[in-house]
Backbone as JSON Lines, residues from 0, in Angstrom:
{"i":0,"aa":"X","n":[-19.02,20.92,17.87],"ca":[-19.01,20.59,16.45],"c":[-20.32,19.85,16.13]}
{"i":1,"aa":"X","n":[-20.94,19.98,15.16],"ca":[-22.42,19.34,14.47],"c":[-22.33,18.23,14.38]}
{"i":2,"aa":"X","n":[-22.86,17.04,14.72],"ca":[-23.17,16.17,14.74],"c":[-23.12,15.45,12.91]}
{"i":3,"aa":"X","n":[-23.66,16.32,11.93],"ca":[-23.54,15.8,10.54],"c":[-22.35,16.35,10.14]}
{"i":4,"aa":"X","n":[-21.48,17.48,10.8],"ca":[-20.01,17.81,10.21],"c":[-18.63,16.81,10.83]}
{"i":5,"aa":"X","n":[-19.4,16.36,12.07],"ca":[-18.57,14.83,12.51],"c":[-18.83,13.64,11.63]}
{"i":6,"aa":"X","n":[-20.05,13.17,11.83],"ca":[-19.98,12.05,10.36],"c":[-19.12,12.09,9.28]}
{"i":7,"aa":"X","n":[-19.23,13.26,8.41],"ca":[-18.83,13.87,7.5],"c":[-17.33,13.36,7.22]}
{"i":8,"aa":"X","n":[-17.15,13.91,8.31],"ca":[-15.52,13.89,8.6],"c":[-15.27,12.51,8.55]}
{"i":9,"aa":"X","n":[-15.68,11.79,9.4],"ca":[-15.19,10.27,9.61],"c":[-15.32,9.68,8.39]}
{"i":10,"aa":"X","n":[-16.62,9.71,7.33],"ca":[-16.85,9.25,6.38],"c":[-15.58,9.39,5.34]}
{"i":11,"aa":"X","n":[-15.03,11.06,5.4],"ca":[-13.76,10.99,4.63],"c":[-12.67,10.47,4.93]}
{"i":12,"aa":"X","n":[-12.51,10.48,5.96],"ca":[-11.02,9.5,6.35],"c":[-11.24,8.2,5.92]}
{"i":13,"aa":"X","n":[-12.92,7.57,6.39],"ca":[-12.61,6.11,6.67],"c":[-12.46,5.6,4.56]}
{"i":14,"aa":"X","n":[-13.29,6.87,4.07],"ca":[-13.34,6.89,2.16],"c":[-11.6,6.46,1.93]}
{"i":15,"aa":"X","n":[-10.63,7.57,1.95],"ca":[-9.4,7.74,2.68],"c":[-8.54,6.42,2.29]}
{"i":16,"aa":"X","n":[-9.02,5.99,3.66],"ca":[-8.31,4.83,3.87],"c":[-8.3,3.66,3.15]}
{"i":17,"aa":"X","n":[-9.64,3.59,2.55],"ca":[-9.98,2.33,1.63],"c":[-9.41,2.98,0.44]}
{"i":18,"aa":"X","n":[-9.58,3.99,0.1],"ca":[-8.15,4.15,-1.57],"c":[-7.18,3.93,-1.28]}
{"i":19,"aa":"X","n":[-6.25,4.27,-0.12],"ca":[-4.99,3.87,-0.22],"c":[-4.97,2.55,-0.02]}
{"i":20,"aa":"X","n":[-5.65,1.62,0.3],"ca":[-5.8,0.27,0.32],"c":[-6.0,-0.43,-1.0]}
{"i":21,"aa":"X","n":[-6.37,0.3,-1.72],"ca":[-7.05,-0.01,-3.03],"c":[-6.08,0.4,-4.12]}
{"i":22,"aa":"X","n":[-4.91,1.21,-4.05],"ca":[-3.73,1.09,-4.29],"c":[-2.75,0.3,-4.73]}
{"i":23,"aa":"X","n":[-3.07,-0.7,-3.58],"ca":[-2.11,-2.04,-4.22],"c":[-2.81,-2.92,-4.48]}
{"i":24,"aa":"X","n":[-2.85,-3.42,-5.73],"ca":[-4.1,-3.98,-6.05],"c":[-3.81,-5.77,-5.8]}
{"i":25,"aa":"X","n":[-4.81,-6.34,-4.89],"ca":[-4.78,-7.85,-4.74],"c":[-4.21,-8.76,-5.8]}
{"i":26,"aa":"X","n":[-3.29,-9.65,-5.08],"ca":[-3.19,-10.74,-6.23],"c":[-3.27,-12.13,-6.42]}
{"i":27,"aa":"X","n":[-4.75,-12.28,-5.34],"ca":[-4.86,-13.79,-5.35],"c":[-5.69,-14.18,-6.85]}
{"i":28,"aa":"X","n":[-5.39,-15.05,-7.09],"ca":[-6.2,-15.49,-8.77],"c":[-5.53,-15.96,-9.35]}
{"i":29,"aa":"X","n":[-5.91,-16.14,-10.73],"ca":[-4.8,-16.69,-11.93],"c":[-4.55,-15.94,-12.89]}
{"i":30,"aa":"X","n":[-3.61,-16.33,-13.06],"ca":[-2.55,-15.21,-13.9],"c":[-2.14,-16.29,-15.3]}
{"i":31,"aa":"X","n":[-2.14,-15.85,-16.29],"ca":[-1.82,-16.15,-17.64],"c":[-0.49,-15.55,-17.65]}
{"i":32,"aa":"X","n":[0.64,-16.39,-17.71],"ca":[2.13,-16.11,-17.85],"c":[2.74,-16.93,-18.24]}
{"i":33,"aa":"X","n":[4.05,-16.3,-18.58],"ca":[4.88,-16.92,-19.84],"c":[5.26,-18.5,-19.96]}
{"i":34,"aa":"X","n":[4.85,-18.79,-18.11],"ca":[5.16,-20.15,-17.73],"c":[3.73,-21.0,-17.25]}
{"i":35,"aa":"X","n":[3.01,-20.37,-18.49],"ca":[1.62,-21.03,-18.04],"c":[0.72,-20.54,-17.44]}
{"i":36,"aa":"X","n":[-0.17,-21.02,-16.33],"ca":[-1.32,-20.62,-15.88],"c":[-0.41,-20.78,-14.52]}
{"i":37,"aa":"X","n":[-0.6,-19.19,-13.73],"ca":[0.06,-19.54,-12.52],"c":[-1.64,-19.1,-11.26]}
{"i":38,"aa":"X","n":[-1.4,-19.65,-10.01],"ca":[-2.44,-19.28,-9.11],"c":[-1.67,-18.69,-8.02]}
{"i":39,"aa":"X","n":[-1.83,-17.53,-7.63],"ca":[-1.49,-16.89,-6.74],"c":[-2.76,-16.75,-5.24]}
{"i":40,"aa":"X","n":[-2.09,-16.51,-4.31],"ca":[-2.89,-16.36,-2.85],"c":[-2.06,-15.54,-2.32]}
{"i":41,"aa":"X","n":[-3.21,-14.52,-1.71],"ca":[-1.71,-12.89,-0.69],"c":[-2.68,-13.26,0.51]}
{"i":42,"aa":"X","n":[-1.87,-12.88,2.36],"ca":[-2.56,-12.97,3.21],"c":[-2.92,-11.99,3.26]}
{"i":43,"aa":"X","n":[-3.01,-11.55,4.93],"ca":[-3.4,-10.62,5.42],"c":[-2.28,-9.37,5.36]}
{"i":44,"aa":"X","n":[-1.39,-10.28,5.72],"ca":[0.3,-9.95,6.25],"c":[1.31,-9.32,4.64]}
{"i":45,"aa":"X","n":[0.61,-9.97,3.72],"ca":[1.22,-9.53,2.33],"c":[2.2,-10.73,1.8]}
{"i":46,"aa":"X","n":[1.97,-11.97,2.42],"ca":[3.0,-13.1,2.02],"c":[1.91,-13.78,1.0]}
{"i":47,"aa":"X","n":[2.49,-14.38,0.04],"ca":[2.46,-14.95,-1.08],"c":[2.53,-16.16,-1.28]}
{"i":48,"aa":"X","n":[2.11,-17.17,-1.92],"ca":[2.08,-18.41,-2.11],"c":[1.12,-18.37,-3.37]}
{"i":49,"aa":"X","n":[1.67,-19.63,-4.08],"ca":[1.33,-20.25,-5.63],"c":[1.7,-21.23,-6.05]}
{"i":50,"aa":"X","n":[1.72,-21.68,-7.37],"ca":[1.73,-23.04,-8.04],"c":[1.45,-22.68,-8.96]}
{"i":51,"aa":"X","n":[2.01,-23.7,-10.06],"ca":[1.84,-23.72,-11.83],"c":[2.16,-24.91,-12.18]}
{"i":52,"aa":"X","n":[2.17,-25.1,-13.14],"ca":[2.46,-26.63,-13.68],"c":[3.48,-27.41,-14.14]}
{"i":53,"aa":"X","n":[4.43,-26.26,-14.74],"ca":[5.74,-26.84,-15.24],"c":[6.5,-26.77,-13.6]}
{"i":54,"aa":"X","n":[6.72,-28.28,-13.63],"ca":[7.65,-29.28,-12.84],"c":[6.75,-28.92,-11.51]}
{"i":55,"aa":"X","n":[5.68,-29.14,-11.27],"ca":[5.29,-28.83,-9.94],"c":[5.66,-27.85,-9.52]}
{"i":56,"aa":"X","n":[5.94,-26.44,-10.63],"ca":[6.2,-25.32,-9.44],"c":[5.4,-24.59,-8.49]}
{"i":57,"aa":"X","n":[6.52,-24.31,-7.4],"ca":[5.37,-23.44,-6.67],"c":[6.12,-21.98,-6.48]}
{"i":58,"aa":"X","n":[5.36,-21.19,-5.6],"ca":[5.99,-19.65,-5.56],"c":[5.79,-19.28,-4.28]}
{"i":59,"aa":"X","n":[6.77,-18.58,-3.87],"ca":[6.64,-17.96,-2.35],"c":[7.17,-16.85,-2.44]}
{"i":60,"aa":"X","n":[6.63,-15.53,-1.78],"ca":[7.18,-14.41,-1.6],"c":[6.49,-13.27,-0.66]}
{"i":61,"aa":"X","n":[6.81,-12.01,-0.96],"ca":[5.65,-11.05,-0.08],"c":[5.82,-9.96,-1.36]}
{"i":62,"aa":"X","n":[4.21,-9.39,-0.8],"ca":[4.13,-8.02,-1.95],"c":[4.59,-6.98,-0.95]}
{"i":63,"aa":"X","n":[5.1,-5.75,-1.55],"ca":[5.13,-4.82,-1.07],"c":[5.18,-3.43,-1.96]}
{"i":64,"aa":"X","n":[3.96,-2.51,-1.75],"ca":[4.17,-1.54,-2.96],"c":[4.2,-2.08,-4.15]}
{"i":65,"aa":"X","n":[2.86,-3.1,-4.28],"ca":[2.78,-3.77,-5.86],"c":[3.76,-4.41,-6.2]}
{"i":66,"aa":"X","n":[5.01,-4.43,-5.87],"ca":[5.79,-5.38,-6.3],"c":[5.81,-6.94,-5.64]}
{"i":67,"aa":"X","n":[5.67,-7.9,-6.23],"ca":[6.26,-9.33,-5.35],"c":[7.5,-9.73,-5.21]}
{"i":68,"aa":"X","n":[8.53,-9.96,-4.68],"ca":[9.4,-10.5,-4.73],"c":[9.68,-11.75,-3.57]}
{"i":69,"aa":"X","n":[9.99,-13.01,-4.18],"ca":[10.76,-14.05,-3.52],"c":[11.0,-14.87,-4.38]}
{"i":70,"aa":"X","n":[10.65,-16.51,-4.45],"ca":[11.35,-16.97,-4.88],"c":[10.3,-18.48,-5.69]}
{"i":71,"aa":"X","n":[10.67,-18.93,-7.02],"ca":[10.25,-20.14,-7.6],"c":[10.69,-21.44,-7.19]}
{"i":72,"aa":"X","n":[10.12,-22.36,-7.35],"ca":[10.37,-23.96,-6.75],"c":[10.38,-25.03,-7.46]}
{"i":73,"aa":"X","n":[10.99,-25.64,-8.45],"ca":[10.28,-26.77,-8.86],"c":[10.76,-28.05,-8.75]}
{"i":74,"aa":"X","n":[10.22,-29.26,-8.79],"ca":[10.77,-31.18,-8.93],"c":[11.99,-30.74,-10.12]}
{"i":75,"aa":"X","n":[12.0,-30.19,-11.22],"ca":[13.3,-30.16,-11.77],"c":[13.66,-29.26,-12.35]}
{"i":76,"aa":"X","n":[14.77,-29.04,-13.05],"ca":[14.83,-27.73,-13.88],"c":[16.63,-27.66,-15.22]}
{"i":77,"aa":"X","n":[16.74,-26.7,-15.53],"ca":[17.85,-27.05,-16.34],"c":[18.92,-26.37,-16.01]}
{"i":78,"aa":"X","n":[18.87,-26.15,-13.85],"ca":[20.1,-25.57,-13.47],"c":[19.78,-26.09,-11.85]}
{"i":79,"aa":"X","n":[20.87,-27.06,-11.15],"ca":[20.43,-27.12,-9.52],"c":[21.56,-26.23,-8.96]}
{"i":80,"aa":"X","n":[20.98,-26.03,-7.9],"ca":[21.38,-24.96,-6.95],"c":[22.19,-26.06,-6.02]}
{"i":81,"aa":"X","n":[23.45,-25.24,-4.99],"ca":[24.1,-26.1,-4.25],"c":[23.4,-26.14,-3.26]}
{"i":82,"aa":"X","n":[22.48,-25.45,-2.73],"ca":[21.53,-25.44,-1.11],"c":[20.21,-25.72,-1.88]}
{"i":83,"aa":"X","n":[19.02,-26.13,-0.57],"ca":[17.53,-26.56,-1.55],"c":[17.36,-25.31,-0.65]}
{"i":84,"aa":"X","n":[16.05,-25.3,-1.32],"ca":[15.1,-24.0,-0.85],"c":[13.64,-24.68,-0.8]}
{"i":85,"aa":"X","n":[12.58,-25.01,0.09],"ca":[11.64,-25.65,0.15],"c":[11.94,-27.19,-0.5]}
{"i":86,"aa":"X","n":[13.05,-27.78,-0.26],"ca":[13.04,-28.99,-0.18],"c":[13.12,-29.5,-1.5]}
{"i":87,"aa":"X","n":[14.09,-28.5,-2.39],"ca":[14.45,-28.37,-4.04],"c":[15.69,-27.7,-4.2]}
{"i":88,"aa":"X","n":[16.63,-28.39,-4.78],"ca":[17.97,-28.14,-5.36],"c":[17.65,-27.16,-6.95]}
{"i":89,"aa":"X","n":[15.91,-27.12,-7.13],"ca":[15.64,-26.48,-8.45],"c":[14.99,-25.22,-8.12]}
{"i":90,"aa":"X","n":[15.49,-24.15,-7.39],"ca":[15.02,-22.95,-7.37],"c":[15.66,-21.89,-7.7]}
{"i":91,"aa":"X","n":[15.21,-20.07,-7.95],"ca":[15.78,-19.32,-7.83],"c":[14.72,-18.02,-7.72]}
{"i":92,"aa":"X","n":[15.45,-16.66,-7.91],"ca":[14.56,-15.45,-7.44],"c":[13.52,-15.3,-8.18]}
{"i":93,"aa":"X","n":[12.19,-14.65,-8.2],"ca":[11.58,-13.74,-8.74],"c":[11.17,-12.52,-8.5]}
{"i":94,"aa":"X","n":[10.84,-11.64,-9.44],"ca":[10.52,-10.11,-8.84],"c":[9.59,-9.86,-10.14]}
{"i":95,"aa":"X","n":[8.08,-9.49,-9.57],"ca":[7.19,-8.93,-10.64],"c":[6.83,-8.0,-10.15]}
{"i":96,"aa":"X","n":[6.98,-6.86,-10.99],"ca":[6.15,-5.57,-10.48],"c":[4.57,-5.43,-11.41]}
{"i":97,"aa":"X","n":[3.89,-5.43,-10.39],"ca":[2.24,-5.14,-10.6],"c":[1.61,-3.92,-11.43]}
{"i":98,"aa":"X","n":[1.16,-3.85,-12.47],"ca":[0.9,-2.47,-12.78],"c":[-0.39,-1.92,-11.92]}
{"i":99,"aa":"X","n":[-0.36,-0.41,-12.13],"ca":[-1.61,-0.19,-11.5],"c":[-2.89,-0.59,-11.09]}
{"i":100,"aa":"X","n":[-3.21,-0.62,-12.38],"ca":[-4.61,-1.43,-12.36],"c":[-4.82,-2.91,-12.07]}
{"i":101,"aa":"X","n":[-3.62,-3.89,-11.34],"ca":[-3.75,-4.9,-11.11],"c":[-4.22,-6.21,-11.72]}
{"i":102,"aa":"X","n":[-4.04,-5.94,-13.26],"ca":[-4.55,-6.37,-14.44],"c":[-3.64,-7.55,-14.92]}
{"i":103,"aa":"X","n":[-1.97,-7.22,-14.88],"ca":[-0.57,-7.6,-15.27],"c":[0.4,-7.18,-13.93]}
{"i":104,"aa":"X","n":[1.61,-8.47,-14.72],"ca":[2.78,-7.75,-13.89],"c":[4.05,-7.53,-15.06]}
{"i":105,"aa":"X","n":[4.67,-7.19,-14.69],"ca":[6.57,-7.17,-15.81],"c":[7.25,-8.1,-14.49]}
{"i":106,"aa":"X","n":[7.92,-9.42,-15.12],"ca":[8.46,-9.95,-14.15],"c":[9.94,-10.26,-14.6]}
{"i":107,"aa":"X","n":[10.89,-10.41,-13.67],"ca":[12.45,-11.29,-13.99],"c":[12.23,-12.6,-13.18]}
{"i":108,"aa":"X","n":[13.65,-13.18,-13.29],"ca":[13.81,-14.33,-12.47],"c":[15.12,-14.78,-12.75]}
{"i":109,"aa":"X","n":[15.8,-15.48,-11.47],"ca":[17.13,-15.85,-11.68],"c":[16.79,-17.57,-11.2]}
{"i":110,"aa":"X","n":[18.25,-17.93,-11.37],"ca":[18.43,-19.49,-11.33],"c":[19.0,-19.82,-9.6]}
{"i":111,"aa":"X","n":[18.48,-19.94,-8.44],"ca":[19.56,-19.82,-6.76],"c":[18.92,-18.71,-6.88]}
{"i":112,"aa":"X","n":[20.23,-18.15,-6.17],"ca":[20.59,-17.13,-5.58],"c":[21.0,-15.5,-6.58]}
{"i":113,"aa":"X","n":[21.63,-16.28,-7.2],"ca":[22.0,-15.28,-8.7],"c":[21.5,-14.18,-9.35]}
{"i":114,"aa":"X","n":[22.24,-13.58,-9.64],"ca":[21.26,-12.39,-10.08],"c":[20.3,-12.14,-11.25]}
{"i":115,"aa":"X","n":[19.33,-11.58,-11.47],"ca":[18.91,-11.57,-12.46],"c":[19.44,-11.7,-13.9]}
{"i":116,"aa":"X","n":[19.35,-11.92,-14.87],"ca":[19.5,-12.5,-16.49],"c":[18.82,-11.35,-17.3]}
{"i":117,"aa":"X","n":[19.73,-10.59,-17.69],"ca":[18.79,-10.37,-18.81],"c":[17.83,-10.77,-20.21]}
{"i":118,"aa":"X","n":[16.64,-10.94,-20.01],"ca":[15.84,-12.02,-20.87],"c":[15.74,-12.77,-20.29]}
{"i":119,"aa":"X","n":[15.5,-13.29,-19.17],"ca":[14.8,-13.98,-17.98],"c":[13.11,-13.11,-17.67]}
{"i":120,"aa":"X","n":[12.56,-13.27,-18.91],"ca":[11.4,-12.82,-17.88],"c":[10.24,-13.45,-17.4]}
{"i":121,"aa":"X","n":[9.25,-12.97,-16.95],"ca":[8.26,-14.09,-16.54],"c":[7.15,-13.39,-16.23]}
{"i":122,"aa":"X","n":[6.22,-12.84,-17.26],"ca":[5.27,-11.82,-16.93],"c":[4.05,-12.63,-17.42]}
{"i":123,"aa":"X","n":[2.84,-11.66,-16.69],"ca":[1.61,-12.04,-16.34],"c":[0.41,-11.78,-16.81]}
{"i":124,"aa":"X","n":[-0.97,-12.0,-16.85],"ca":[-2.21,-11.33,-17.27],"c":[-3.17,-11.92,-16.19]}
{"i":125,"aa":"X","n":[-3.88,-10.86,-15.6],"ca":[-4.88,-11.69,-14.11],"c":[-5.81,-12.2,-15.93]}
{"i":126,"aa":"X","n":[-6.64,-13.7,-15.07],"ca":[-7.38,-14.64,-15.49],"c":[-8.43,-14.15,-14.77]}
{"i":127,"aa":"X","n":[-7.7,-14.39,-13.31],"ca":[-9.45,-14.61,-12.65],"c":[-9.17,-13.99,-11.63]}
């Protein structure tokens, strides 16, 4: 096989690989949402961590397939939970799905454990 039809080749896979990577679009930054200015950080691994301002919250979760899901944290709130979760009787779920372009998300959120609310939402605009 030719030496420039091997390159070739590799060049398309390795092209390839970086779109499907490019797919789910990153979401460390700040986000303009309904609960303020939130800051998000993703690892390597796809786990999640954040903070915002109302009551010291923070956020933990993993992305997967653009979506995030885990869970909010805060010093207080206007429902406690019977178990803490990071060392807070004031938590419950979240789930934002990412749009394509990694621009926004559409988010819910519950109070614990509980299930989502309809009109519970908690959506986004990347800042930065």
């Amino acid at each position: 096989m030719p030496t420039a039809f091997k390159t070739m080749s590799v060049l398309t896979l390795l092209s390839a690989a970086a779109m499907a990577q490019a797919a789910v679009p990153a979401v460390t930054g700040s986000w303009d949402t309904d609960f303020g200015i939130v800051r998000l950080a993703e690892d390597k691994q796809g786990s999640i961590s954040g903070s915002y301002v109302t009551d010291d919250g923070r956020i933990t979760g993993k992305i997967e397939n653009g979506v995030i899901e885990g869970f909010w944290v805060e010093s207080a709130s206007d429902y406690a939970c019977d178990t803490q979760k990071m060392g807070s009787r004031y938590w419950g779920r979240i789930r934002f799905e990412l749009n394509s372009a990694g621009t926004g998300w559409t988010g819910i959120w519950s109070y614990c454990d509980y299930e989502y609310v309809e009109g519970a939402v908690w959506n986004g605009k990347r800042i930065k």
